[in-house]
C-alpha positions as CSV (number, residue, x, y, z in Angstrom):
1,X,-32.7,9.1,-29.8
2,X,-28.9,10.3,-29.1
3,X,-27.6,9.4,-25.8
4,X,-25.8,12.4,-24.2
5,X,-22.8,11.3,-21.8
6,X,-23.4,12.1,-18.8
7,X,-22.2,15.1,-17.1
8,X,-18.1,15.3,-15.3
9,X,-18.0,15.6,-11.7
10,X,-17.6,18.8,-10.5
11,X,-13.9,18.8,-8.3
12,X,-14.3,21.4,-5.6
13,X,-10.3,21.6,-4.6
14,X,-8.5,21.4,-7.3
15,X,-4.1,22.4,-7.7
16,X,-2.6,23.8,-4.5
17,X,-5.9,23.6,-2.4
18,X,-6.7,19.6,-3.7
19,X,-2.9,19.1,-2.4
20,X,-3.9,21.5,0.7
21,X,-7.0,19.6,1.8
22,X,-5.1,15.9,1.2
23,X,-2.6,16.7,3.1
24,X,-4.5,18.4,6.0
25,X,-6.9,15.1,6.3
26,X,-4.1,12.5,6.3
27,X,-2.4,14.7,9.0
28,X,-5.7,14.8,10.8
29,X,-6.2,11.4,10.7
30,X,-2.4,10.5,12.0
31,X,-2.8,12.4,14.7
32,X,-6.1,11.4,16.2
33,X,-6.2,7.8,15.1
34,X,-3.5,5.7,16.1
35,X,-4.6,2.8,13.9
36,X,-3.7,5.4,10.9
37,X,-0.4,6.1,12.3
38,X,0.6,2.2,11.5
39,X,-1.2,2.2,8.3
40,X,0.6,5.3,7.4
41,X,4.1,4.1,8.1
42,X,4.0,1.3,6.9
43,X,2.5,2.1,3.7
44,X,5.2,4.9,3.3
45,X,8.0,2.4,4.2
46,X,6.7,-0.2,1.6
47,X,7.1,3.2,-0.8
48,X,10.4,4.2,-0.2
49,X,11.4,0.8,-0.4
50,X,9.9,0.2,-3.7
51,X,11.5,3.8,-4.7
52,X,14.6,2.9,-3.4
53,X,14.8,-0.9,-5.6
54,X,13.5,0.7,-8.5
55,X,16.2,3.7,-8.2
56,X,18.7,1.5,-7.7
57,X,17.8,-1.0,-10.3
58,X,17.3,1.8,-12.9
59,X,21.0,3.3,-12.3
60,X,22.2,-0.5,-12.5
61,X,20.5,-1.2,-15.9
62,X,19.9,2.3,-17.5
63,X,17.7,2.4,-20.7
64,X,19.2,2.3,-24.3
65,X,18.3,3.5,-27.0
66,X,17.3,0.5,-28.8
67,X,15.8,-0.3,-25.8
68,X,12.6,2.3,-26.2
69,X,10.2,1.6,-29.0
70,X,7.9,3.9,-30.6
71,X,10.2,6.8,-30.0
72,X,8.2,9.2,-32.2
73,X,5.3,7.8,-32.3
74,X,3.3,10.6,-33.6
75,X,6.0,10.7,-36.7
76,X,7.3,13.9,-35.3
């Protein structure tokens, strides 16, 4: 007996409407729960912050090129 995989989930938004549809829920759910609204900000604060460090830490320290290994890995 062969085992066949099973079959992929079918995605019903996908591209601009998957993006659409995200964004329409989260603004939904901002708007009619406050609970969300503190979730959301802070969540997006703890992102930008983490954005910012890693911004800044990346224009501190940038990347050499001995630094990166495997830099044609496929031999191209």
């Amino acid at each position: 007996m062969s085992a066949e995989p099973p079959p992929e989930p079918k995605n019903f938004f996908q591209g601009k409407a998957g993006l659409l549809v995200m964004a329409l829920i989260v603004i939904i759910l901002v708007v009619e729960l406050p609970a969300y609204r503190w979730f959301f900000a802070i969540s997006v604060g703890i992102g930008l912050a983490i954005a910012g460090g890693l911004m800044l830490w990346h224009r501190l320290h940038p990347l050499k090129d001995e630094d990166v290994h495997g830099k044609k890995p496929l031999g191209l």
